[in-house]
KEKE-3310 file (N, C-alpha, C; in steps of 0.2 Angstrom, whole numbers, plus 5000, padded with zeros to 4 digits):
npx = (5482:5489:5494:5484:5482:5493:5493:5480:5484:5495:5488:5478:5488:5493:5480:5482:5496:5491:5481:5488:5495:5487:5482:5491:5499:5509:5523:5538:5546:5537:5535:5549:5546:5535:5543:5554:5549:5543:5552:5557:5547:5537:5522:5515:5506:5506:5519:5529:5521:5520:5534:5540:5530:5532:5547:5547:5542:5546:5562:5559:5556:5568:5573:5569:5554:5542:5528:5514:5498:5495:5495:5491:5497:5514:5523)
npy = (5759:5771:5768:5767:5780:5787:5781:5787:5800:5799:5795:5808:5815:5809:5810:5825:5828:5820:5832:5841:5838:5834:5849:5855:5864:5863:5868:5871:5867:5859:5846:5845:5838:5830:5821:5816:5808:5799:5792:5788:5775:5780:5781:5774:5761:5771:5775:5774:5776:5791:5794:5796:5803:5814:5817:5818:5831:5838:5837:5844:5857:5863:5862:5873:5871:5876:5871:5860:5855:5837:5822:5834:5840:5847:5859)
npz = (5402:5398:5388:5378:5377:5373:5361:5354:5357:5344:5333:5332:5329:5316:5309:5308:5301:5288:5284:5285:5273:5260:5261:5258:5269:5279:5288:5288:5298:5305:5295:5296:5311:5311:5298:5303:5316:5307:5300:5312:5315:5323:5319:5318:5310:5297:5296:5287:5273:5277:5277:5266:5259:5266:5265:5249:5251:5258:5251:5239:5244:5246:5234:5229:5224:5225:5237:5233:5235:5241:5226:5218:5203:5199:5191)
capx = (5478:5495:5498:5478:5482:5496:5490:5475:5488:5498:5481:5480:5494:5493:5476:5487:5501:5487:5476:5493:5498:5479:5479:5498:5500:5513:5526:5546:5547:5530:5537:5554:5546:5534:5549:5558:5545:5540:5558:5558:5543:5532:5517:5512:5506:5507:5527:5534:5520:5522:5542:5540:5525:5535:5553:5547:5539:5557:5568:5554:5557:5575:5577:5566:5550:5533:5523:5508:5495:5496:5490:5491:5506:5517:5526)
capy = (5765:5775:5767:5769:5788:5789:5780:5791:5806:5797:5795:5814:5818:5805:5816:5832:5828:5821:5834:5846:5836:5839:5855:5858:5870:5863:5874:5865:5864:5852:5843:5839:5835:5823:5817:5811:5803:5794:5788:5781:5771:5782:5785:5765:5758:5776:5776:5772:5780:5797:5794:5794:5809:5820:5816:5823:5839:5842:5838:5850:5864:5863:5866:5881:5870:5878:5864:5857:5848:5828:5823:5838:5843:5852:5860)
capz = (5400:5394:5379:5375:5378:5367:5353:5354:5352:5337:5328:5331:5324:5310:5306:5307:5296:5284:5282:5281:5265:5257:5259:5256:5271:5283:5289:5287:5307:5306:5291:5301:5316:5306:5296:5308:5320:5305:5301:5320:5315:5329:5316:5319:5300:5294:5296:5279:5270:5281:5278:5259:5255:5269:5262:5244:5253:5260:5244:5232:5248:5246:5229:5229:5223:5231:5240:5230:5241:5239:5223:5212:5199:5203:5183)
cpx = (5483:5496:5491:5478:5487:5495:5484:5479:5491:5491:5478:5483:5494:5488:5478:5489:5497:5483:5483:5495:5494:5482:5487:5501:5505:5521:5534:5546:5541:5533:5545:5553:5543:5539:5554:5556:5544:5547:5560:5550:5536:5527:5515:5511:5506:5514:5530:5529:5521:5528:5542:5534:5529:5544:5554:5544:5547:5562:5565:5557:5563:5578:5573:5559:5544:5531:5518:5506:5496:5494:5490:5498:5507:5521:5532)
cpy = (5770:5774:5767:5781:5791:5785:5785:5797:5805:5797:5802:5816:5817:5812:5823:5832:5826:5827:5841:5846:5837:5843:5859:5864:5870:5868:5868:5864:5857:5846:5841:5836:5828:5818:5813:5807:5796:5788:5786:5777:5774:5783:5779:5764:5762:5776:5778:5777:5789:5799:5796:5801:5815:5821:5820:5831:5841:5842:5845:5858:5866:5864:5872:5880:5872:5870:5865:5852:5841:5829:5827:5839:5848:5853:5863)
cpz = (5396:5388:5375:5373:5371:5360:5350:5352:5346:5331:5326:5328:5318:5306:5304:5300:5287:5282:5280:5275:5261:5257:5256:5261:5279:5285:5292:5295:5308:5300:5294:5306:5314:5303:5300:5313:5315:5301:5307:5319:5320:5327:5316:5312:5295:5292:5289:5274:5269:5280:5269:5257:5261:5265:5255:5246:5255:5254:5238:5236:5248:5241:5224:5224:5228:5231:5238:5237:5237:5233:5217:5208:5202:5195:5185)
residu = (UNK:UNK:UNK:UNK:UNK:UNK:UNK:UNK:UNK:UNK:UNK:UNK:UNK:UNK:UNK:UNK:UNK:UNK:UNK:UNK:UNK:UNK:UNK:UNK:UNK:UNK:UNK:UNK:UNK:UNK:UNK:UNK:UNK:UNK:UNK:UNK:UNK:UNK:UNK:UNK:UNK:UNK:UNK:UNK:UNK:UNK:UNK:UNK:UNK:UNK:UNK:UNK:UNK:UNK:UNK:UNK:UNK:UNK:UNK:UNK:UNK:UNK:UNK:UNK:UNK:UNK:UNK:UNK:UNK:UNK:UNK:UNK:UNK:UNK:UNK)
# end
C-alpha cells in the first residue's frame, strides 16, 4: 500500500510541475526541487523529460531570460 500512495503522490506532483511549465508560472524553488528529483530519477518515466524542459527554465532564468510557458518563443 505504501508504494501505491507514493506513486499517487509522484503523479501529483508530475501534474504540478506539468501544468507549471504551460502556464509558465513556477517559482526557482519549485523548479530546483523539481530539477533535482527528476535528476534522481524520482518523476518515474517523466524523469529525463522533466530533467531536460526544467534544466532550460533554470539556464533562460540565469541569464536574465523571462520564462515563457512550454512551447512558446521566447525573442
Amino acid at each position: 500500500m505504501g508504494y501505491s500512495i507514493e506513486q499517487d503522490a509522484v503523479a501529483q506532483l508530475i501534474a504540478f510541475i506539468d501544468t507549471g511549465l504551460e502556464r509558465g508560472d513556477l517559482r526557482d524553488d519549485e523548479v530546483d526541487v523539481a530539477l533535482g528529483l527528476a535528476r534522481q530519477n524520482r518523476l518515474l518515466k517523466d524523469s529525463q523529460y522533466f530533467a531536460e524542459k526544467l534544466a532550460k527554465v533554470k539556464a533562460r532564468r540565469a541569464t536574465g531570460v523571462s520564462f515563457a510557458p512550454m512551447g512558446a518563443e521566447v525573442g
